[in-house]
C-alpha positions in Angstrom: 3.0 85.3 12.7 6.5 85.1 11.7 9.6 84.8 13.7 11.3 88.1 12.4 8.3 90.2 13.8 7.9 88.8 16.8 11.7 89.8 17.8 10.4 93.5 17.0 7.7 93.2 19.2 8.1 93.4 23.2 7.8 90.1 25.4 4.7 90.4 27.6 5.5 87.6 29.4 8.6 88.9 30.9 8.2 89.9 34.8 10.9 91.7 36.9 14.5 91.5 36.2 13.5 90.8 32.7 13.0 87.2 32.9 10.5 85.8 31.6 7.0 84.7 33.4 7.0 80.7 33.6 3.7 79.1 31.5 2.8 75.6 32.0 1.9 73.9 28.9 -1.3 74.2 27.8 -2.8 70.4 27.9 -6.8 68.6 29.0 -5.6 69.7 32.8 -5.5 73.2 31.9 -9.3 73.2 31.7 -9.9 70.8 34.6 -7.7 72.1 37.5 -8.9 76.0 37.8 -12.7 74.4 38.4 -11.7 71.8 40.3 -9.7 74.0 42.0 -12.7 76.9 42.5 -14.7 73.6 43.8 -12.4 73.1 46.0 -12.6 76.4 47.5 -16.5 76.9 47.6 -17.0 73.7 50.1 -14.5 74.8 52.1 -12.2 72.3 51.4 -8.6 74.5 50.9 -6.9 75.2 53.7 -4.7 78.5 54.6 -4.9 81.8 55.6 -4.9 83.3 52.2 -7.1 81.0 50.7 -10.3 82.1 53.2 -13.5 82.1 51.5 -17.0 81.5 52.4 -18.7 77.9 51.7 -21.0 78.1 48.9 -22.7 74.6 48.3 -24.6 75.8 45.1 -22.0 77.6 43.3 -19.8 74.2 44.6 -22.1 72.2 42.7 -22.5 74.5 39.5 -18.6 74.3 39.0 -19.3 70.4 39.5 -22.0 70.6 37.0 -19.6 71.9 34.7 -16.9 69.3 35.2 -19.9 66.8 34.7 -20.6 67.9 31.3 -16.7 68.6 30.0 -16.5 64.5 30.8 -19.8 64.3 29.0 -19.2 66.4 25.8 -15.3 64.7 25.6 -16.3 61.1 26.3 -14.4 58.9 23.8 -11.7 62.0 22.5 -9.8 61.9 25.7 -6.4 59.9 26.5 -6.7 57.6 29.5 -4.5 59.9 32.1 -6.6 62.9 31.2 -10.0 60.5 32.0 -8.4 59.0 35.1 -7.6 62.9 35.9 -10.8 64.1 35.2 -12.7 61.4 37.2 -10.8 61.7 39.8 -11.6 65.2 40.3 -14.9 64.6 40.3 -14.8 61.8 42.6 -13.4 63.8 45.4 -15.4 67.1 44.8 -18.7 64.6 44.5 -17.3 63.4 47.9 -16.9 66.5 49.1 -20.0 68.0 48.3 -22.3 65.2 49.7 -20.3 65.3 53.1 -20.7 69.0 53.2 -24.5 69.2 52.2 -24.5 66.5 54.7 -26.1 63.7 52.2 -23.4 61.5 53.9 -21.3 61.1 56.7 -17.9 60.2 55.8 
């Protein structure tokens, strides 16, 4: 798409006032964070009054699942920050889970 018709066309990004809506760049964390962050909320490990929502070890484990085979399927094409990131995710959630499912006490 060129530049001269995107300046005819209206910014759907822009929120009140007419500023524009802030997008974080799209990188390998993108992907990771909103399931780690789901994970997160299914074993009941997010705290606040907003963020109440009801423990759910299997769907917990499914988004875990997930994670598991992202770092499967991208083994090898990853830099080392977004492996370290991505491992460390799944080191806490792992944690997490087993403590919840009480596997382990921690």
């Amino acid at each position: 798409m060129s530049q001269e018709n995107d300046k005819h066309r209206p910014n759907k990004k822009e929120g009140p006032g007419n500023e524009k809506e802030f997008l974080p760049p799209l990188d390998f964390s993108s992907i990771v964070f909103p399931l780690y962050t789901q994970a997160l909320l299914k074993l009941g490990m997010l705290q606040g009054a907003e963020l109440e929502s009801e423990v759910n070890l299997e769907l917990a484990k499914r988004l875990i699942d997930i994670l598991e085979l992202l770092q499967d399927r991208t083994r090898g094409n990853l830099k080392p920050e977004e492996e370290k990131f991505l491992e460390t995710c799944l080191y806490q959630l792992r944690a997490g889970y087993l403590q919840k499912a009480k596997i382990i006490q921690i």
